[in-house]
N, C-alpha and C positions, 0 to 999 in steps of 0.2 A: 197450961197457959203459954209458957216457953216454948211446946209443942206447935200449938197455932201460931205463936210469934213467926217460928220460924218459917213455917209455912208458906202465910201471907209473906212472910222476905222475901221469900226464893222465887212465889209467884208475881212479885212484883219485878221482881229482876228479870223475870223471864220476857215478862209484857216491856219494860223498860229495852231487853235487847230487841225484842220485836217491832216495837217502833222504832227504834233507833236504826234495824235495817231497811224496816220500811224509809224511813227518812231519808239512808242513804240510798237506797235506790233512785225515791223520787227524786234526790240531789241530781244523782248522776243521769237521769233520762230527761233533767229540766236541763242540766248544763251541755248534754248532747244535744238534744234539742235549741240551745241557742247557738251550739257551737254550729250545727245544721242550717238555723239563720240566720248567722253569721257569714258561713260560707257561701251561700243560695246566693244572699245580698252581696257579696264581693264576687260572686259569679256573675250572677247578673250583670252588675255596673262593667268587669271588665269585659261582656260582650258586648255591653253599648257604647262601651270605649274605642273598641275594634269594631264596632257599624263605624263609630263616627269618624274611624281611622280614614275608612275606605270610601264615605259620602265627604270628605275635606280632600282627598286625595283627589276623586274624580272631578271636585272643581275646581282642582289646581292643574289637570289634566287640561279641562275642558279650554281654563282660559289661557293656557301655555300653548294651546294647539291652534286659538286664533289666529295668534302671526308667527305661529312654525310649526307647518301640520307633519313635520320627520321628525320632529324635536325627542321623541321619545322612543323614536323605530331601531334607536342601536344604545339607548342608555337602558341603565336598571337608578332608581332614585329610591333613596330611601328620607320619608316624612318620619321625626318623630315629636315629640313634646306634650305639653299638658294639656287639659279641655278645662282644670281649674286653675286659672292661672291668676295669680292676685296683681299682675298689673292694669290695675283698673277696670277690672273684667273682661278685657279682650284674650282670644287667646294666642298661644305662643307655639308657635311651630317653627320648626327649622328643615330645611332640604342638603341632603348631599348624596353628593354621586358616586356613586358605589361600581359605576360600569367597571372601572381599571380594575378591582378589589374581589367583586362578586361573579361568578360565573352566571352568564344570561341562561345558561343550557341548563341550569340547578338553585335557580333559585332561592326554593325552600331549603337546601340542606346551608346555603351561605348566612340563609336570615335565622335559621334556627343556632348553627356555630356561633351567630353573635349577639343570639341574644342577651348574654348576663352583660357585656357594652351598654344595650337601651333599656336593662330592667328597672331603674331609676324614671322612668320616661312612661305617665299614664300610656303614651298613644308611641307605637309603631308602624309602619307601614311601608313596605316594599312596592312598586311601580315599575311595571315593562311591559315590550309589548312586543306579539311577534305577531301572522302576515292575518292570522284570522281575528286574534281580541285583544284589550287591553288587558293585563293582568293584574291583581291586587292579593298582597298578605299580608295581613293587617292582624296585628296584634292587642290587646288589650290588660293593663296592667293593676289591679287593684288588689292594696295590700302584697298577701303571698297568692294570690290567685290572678294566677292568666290564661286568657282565652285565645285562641288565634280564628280567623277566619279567612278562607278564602275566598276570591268573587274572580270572575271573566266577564266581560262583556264585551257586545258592540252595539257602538250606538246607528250603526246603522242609516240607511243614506235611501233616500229618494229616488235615486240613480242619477244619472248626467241628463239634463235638459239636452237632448239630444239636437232638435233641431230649432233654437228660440229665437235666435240671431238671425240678421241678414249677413253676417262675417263671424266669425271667430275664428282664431287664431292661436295659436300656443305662444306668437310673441309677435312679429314686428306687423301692422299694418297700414301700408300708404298708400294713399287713396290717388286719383290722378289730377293731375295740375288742371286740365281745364275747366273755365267755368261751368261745362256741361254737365262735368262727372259728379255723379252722387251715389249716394247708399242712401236708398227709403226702409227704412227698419235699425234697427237696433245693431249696437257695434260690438265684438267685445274683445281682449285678450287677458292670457293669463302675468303678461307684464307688468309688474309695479312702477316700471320706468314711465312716468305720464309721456313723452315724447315719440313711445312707442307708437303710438295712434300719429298719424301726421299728413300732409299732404306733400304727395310728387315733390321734390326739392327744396320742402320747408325743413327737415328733418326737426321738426317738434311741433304739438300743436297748434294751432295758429294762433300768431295776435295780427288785427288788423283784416280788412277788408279780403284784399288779396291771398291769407294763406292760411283762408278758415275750410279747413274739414268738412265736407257738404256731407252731413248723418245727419239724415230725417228722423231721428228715433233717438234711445239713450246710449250712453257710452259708458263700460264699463272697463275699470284696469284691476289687473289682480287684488289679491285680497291682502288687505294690510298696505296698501297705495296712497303715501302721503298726497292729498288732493287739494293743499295748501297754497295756494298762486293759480290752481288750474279755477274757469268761470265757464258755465253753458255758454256765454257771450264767447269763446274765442272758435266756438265751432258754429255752422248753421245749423241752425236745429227748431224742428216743431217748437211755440210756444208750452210749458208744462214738461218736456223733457229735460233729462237732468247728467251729470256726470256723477257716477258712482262705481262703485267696488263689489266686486263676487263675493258671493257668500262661502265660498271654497274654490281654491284651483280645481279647472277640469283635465280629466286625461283621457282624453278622446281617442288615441292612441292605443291606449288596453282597449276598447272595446270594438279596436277594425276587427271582421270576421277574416277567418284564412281562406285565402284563397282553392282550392279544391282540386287535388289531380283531375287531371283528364281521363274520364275513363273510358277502359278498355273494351270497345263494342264490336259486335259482328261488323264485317267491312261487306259494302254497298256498291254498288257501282255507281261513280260519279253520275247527276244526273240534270239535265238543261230541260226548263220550265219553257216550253215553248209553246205551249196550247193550254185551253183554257179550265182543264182539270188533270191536274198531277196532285199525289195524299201521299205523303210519308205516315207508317202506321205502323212503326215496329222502332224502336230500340236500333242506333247504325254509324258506324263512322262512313263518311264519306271524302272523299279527295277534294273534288268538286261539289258545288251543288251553284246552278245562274239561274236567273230570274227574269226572262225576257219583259222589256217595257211594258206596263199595263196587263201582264201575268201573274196569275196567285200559284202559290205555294200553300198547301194546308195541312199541317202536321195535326193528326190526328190522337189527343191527349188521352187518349180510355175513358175508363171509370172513373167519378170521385176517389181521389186518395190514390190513384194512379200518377209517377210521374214520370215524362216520356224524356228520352237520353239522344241527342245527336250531339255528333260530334263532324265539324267539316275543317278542314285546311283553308281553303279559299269560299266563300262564299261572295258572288258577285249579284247583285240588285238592279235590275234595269229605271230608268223613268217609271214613277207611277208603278211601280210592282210591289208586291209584297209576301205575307209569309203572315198567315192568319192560323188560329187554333179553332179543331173541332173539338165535341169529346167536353169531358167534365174535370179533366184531370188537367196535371200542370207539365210545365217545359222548362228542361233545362237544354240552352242551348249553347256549345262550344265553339268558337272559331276559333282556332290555332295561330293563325301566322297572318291572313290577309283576308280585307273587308271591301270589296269595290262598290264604290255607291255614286249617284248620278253626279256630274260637274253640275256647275252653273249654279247662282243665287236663287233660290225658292224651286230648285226642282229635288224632289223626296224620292226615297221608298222608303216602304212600310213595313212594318212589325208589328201585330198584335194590334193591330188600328181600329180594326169594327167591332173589339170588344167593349164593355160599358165602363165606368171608371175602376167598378172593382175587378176586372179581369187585371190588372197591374202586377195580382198577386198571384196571378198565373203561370210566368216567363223569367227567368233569370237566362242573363245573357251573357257569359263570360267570354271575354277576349282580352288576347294577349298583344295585340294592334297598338298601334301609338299614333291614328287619324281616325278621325270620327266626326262625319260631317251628311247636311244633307239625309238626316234620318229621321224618321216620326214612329216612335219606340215607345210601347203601354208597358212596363217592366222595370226588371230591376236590372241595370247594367254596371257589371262589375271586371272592370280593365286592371289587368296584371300584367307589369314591365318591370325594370330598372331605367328603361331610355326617357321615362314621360310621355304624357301624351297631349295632343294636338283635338281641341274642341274645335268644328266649326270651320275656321276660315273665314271667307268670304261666303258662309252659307248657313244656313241652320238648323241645328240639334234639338229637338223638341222630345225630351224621354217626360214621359206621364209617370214617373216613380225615382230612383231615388241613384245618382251615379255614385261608385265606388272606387277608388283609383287606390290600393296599398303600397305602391313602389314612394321610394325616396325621389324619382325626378322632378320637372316639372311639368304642370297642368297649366298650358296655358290657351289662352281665345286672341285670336290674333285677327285686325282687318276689323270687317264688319259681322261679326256671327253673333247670333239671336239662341241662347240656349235657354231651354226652360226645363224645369226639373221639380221633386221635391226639392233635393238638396245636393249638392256636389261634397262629397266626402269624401277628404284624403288630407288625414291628420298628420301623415310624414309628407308630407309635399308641401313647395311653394305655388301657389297661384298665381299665375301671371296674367293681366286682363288688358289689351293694349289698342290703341287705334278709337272705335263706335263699338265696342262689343258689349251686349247685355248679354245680363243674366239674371233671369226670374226663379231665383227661387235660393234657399239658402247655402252657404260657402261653410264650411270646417275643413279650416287648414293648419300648416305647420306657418305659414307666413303667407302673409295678399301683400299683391305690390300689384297697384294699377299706371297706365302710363297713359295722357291722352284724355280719354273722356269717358270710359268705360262706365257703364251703371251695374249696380246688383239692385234688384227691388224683389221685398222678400214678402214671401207668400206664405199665410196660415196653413200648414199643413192637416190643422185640426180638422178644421173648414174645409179641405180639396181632398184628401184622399184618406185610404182605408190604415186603419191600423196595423194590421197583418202586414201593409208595404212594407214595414219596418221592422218584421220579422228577423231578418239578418241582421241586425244589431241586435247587443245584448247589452241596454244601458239600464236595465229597470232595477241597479242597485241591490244593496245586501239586504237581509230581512236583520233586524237591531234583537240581539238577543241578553241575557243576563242568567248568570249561575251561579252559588252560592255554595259554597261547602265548608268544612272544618276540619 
C-alpha cells in the first residue's frame, strides 16, 4: 500500500512540475506578448507623434511664409512640445532657432546629438530649407520608444502669370500727368509701399480729382501690403474694380531666356534685293543684305523641324519691302550692329507679314541695335544691349508676337509712336513712355515712368495669339512634390 502511496506521490509531483512549466511558459509567452503590445502601441503613438510633428510644422511654415517668403531660406528651426497638453486642451509648442548652433549642411547628425535635450518633449521637429524643398525631421516620443521621420517637399507653384497685367513692375510705377494718359487693364507691382503706384508728380496715389491714377482695371501691391487709408475712390477706375494684394511676389527676372551667341556660318556675299525674285536657301553670314522699296526678300525655311540660321551686320529695308518665309520650317534671324528701316510716320517694311497669325512662331529676330521703328514684324523680337533701346519715334512698331529686351538700360517710346505687341518684356529695365506714345499690349518691367499722356491698353493674349509664342519663356512653374522616409 506504502508502495502505491509512493507512486501516486511521485506521479503527482511529476504532473504538478509539468504544469507548473507549462504555466510558466504560458506566463512568460502572455507577458511577451503584452510586452510586444505594449511596444507596437508605444510605436505606433510615437510615429503619429512625429506625423503630427511634421503636419504642425508645415503649417507653421505655410503661414510664416505669407508675409516672409525667405524667412526660412538661411534658418534651421527647431518645433518641439506636447500634443497632450493639459492646458485646457490646446496644444503647447515652442520654436527656436537653432541656425547659429546647428550645421544647415548636417542636419540629422545636429538633431540626433541633441536629442536626450528634447527627450522629455512628445514632439520634435527640425525645419530648413534649401534651393529645391523644404526639409522636415521630426521626431516622435512615447514612453522609451521613438520614431524619427523624415519628409521633403514642394509645394510647388502654378508658375508666374506671365503676361496678366497691362503694367508690372518689380517696384515703382508712374503713370503720366495728363488728363489723356491711361492704362485700360490691370496694374500691378511687387511693392508694399501703396505710393509706389502714382501719377507723374503726385509721388503717391491720388487723393482728389486732379492726381487720381487713370487704371482701368485693378490694382495690385505686393503681398502682405498694409491697404488701410488706400480706397478704389482715389484712382479712376471701372465700376467693380478693386485694390488688392498678390498672392506671391513675382520674379520675372529668373525667367528672362539668355540671350544666344551668334553663330558661326559659311560667309555669303553681301547681297542687294533689287528685282522682284531673290531666295536665301542655305544656312549664311552676310555683311550686307538691302532691300530695295516694294522688293521681297524670301528666305527659304525647309522641312518641318528644319530651322534656317542667317546671320547679317547691316541689314537695310527700303519703303514697302520685306523679307517673307517659304518652306515649313522656322528662322532664326541675326543683326549684329545695324537695322536701317524707312523715315517718316506710317511708312513700313516688313518681316514675315503675309504669314497667318500662327506663323509668329516661325521667326526669332535677334538684334543687338538700340532703334527700332517703322517695322511691321510676325515674330519674336529679342534685343540685346547694355546702352537701352529706343521704340518708335515719331513712327510705328507693329511686332505680332512678343518683344524681349535683357540689358539693364532703358526702353523707352518717345514723340508719337504706336507699338503693338504681345507684350514688351524687360524685367531689368526701366520703361520710359513720354510725349502721345501707345502701347498695345502688355509691359513687364523693372520700373514704368510715363511723362505726358502716353496710354498702355492691354490685350488678351489668350484670345490673339498662339501659345507656342511664348515658347521662349520658361514660367510654367515647379511640379509640387512630397517624400517620406525614416
Amino acid at each position: 500500500m506504502n508502495r502505491k502511496s509512493g507512486v501516486i506521490l511521485g506521479i503527482a509531483l511529476i504532473i504538478f512540475l509539468v504544469i507548473s512549466i507549462i504555466g510558466a511558459a504560458l506566463m512568460t509567452v502572455v507577458m511577451s506578448r503584452a510586452r510586444q503590445t505594449n511596444d507596437l502601441e508605444k510605436r505606433t503613438q510615437a510615429y503619429f507623434f512625429a506625423r503630427s510633428g511634421v503636419e504642425i510644422a508645415r503649417e507653421y511654415v505655410d503661414e510664416i511664409s505669407k508675409s516672409d517668403e525667405q524667412f526660412f531660406d538661411e534658418k534651421v528651426i527647431v518645433l518641439h512640445g506636447d500634443l497632450s497638453s493639459e492646458d485646457n486642451g490646446e496644444l503647447s509648442f515652442h520654436f527656436q532657432d537653432v541656425t547659429n548652433v546647428w550645421s544647415k549642411d548636417n542636419v540629422r547628425a545636429s538633431f540626433e546629438a541633441s536629442a536626450s535635450s528634447f527627450r522629455n518633449h512628445e514632439v520634435v521637429t527640425a525645419i530648413w530649407r534649401n534651393s529645391e524643398s523644404t526639409n522636415f525631421l521630426s521626431s516622435g516620443n512615447a514612453g522609451d520608444m521613438t520614431r524619427t521621420l523624415a519628409f521633403m517637399c514642394s509645394e510647388g507653384s502654378a508658375g508666374i502669370p506671365v503676361f496678366d497685367m497691362a503694367i508690372f513692375a518689380d517696384g515703382k510705377i508712374e503713370t503720366g500727368a495728363s488728363a489723356n494718359s491711361k492704362v485700360i487693364g490691370d496694374i500691378g507691382t511687387n511693392s508694399t509701399d501703396t505710393s509706389a503706384i502714382s501719377r507723374q508728380g503726385n509721388g503717391g496715389n491720388g487723393k482728389g480729382k486732379n492726381n487720381k491714377v487713370a487704371v482701368y482695371g485693378d490694382v495690385y501691391f505686393g503681398p502682405g501690403t498694409n491697404l488701410d487709408g488706400v480706397d478704389p475712390g482715389d484712382y479712376y477706375m471701372y465700376e467693380g474694380n478693386i485694390v488688392g494684394t498678390l498672392d506671391s511676389t513675382r520674379d520675372y527676372k529668373s525667367i528672362l531666356p539668355e540671350f544666344p551667341d551668334f553663330p558661326v556660318l559659311t560667309e555669303r556675299d553681301s547681297l542687294s534685293v533689287n528685282s522682284n525674285i531673290s531666295i536665301i536657301n542655305d544656312n549664311g553670314y552676310y555683311e550686307n543684305i538691302s532691300v530695295d522699296p516694294g522688293k521681297t526678300l524670301t528666305i527659304d525655311t525647309g522641312a518641318e523641324g528644319t530651322v534656317r540660321s542667317v546671320v547679317v551686320d547691316q541689314l537695310s529695308l527700303g519703303l514697302n519691302s520685306s523679307i517673307e518665309l517659304s518652306g515649313s520650317g522656322k528662322l532664326n534671324l541675326h543683326v549684329k550692329n545695324n537695322l536701317n528701316l524707312p523715315n517718316g510716320n506710317g511708312k513700313l517694311a516688313f518681316i514675315n507679314n503675309n504669314g497667318n497669325p500662327e506663323s509668329i512662331d516661325r521667326i526669332v529676330f535677334y538684334y543687338t541695335g538700340d532703334t527700332l521703328g517703322n517695322l511691321d514684324f510676325k515674330g519674336t523680337l529679342f534685343i540685346h544691349n547694355e546702352n537701352g533701346v529706343s521704340l518708335g519715334g515719331n513712327s510705328t512698331l507693329n511686332v505680332s508676337g512678343l518683344i524681349i529686351y535683357d540689358g539693364a538700360g532703358n526702353v523707352s517710346m518717345k514723340g508719337t509712336p504706336e507699338a503693338h505687341s504681345i507684350a514688351l518684356f524687360a524685367p531689368n529695365s526701366k520703361v520710359i513712355m513720354t510725349g502721345n506714345a501707345d502701347f498695345h499690349g502688355a509691359i513687364v518691367c523693372d520700373e514704368y515712368y510715363g511723362s505726358g499722356g502716353p496710354d498702355v491698353i492691354y490685350k488678351n493674349i489668350e484670345e490673339e495669339f498662339t501659345e507656342a509664342s511664348l515658347e521662349i519663356i520658361s514660367g510654367d512653374g515647379e511640379e509640387a512634390f512630397e517624400q517620406w522616409g525614416e
